[in-house]
Every structure is written in structure tokens, then in C-alpha cells.
Short mmCIF file of the C-alpha atoms (twelve columns), coordinates in Angstrom:
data_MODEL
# 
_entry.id   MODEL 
# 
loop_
_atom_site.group_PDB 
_atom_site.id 
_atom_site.type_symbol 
_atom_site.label_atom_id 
_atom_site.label_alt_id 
_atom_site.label_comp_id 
_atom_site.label_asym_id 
_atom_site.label_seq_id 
_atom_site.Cartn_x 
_atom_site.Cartn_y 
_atom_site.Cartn_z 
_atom_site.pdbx_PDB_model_num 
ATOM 1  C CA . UNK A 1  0.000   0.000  0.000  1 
ATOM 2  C CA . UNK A 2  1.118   3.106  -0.496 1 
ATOM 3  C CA . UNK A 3  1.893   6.283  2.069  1 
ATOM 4  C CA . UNK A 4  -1.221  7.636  0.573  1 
ATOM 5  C CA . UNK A 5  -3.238  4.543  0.888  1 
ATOM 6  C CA . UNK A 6  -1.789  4.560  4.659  1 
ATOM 7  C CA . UNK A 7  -2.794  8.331  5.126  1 
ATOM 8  C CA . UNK A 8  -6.605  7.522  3.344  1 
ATOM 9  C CA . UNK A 9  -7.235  4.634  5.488  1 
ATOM 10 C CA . UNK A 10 -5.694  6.420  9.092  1 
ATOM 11 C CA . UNK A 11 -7.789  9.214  7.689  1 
ATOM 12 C CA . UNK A 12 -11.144 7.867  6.998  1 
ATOM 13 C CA . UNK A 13 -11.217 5.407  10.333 1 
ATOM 14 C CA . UNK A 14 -10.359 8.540  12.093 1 
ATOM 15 C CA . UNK A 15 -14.012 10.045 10.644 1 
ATOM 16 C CA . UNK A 16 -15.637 6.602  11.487 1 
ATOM 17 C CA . UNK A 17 -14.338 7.279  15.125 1 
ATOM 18 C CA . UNK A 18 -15.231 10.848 15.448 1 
ATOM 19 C CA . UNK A 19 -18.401 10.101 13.829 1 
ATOM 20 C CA . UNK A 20 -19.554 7.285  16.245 1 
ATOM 21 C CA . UNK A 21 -18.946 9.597  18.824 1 
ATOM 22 C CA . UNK A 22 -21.444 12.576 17.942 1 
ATOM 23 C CA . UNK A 23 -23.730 9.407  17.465 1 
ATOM 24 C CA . UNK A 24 -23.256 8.572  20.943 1 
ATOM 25 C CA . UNK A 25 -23.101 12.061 21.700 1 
ATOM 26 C CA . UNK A 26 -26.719 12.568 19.964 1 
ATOM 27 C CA . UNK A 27 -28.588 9.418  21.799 1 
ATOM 28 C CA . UNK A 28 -27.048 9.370  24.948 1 
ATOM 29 C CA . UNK A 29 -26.152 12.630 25.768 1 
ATOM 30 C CA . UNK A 30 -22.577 11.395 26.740 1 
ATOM 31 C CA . UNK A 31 -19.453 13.033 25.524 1 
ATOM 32 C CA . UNK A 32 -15.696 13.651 25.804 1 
ATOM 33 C CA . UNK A 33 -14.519 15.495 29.054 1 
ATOM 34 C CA . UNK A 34 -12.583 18.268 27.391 1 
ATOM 35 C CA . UNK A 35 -11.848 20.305 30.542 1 
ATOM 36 C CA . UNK A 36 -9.413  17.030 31.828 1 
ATOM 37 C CA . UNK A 37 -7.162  17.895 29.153 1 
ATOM 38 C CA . UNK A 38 -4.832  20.102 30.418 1 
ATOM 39 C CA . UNK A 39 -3.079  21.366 27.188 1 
ATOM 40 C CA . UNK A 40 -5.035  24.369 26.022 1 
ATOM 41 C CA . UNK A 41 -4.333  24.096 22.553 1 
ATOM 42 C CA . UNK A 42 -4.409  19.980 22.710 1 
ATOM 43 C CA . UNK A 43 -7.775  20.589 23.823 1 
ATOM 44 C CA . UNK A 44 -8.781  22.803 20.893 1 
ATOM 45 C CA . UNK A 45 -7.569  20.311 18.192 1 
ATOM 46 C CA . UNK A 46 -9.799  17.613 20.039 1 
ATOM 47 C CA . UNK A 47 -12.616 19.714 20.013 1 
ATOM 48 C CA . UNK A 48 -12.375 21.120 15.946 1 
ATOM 49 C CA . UNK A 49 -11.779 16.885 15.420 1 
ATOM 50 C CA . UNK A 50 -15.364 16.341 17.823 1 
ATOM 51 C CA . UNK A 51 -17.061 18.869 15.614 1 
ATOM 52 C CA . UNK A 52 -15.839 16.962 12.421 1 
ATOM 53 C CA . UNK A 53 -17.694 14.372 13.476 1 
ATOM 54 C CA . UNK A 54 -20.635 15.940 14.370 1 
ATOM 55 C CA . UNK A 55 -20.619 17.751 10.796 1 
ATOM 56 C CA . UNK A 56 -20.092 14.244 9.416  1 
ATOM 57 C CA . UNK A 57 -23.007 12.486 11.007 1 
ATOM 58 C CA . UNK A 58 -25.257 15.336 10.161 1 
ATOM 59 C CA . UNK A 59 -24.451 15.315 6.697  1 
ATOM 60 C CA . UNK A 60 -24.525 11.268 6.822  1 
ATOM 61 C CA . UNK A 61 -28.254 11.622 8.413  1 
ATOM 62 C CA . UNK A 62 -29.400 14.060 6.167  1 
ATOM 63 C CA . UNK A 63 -28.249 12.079 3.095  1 
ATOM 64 C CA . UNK A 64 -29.591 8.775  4.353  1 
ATOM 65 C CA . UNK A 65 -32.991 10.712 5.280  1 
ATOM 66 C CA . UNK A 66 -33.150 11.744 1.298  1 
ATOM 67 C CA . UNK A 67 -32.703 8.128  -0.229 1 
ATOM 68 C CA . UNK A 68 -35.568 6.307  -0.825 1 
ATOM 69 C CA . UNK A 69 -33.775 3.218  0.967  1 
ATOM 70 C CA . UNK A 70 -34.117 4.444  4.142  1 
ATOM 71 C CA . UNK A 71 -37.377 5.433  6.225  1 
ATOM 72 C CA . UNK A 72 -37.849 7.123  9.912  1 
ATOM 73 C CA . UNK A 73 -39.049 4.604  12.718 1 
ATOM 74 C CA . UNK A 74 -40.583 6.943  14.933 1 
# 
């Protein structure tokens, strides 16, 4: 594989993660304790990589929501 093979695969499991996380975020209301890490800037980075995922599984909901595939249970 190559280094940009590697850098697509680290990259898109590291959307998966961030992903399943504003998932769990959404249903269970539980959610990374930011104010334990005690970098400032550390912090930030985790925090722009939480709202990728939260972008993500919006867009992923609202795509899903528009194919005829899918239907709400509610």
C-alpha cells in the first residue's frame, strides 16, 4: 500500500471514530470530558476533530434521510 493509501485509510477510520462519537453524543447525551485535558491548545484540536464528526453524522443523516432506501421509525 502506499503512504497515501496509509494516510486515506488512518484518515477515513479517524471520521468513522469521530463520527460514532457525535452518534453517541446525539442518543445518549454522553461526551468527551474536554476540561481534563490540560493542554489548552491539545484541547482545541480535540474539540475542531469532535465537531468533524458531528458535521459528518449530520451530513450522513441528512443524506440517508433523502434516499428512498431508508425510512424514519418513529
Amino acid at each position: 500500500m502506499t503512504l497515501f493509501g496509509k494516510l486515506f485509510h488512518v484518515g477515513f477510520d479517524a471520521i468513522l471514530i469521530t463520527a460514532l462519537l457525535a452518534g453517541i453524543k446525539r442518543n445518549t447525551g454522553l461526551t468527551v470530558a474536554l476540561e481534563q485535558v490540560p493542554n489548552k491548545e491539545f484541547r482545541k484540536l480535540i474539540q475542531n476533530y469532535l465537531e468533524v464528526g458531528e458535521y459528518t453524522f449530520d451530513f450522513v443523516v441528512v443524506f440517508l434521510g433523502r434516499s428512498s432506501s431508508f425510512k424514519r421509525l418513529r
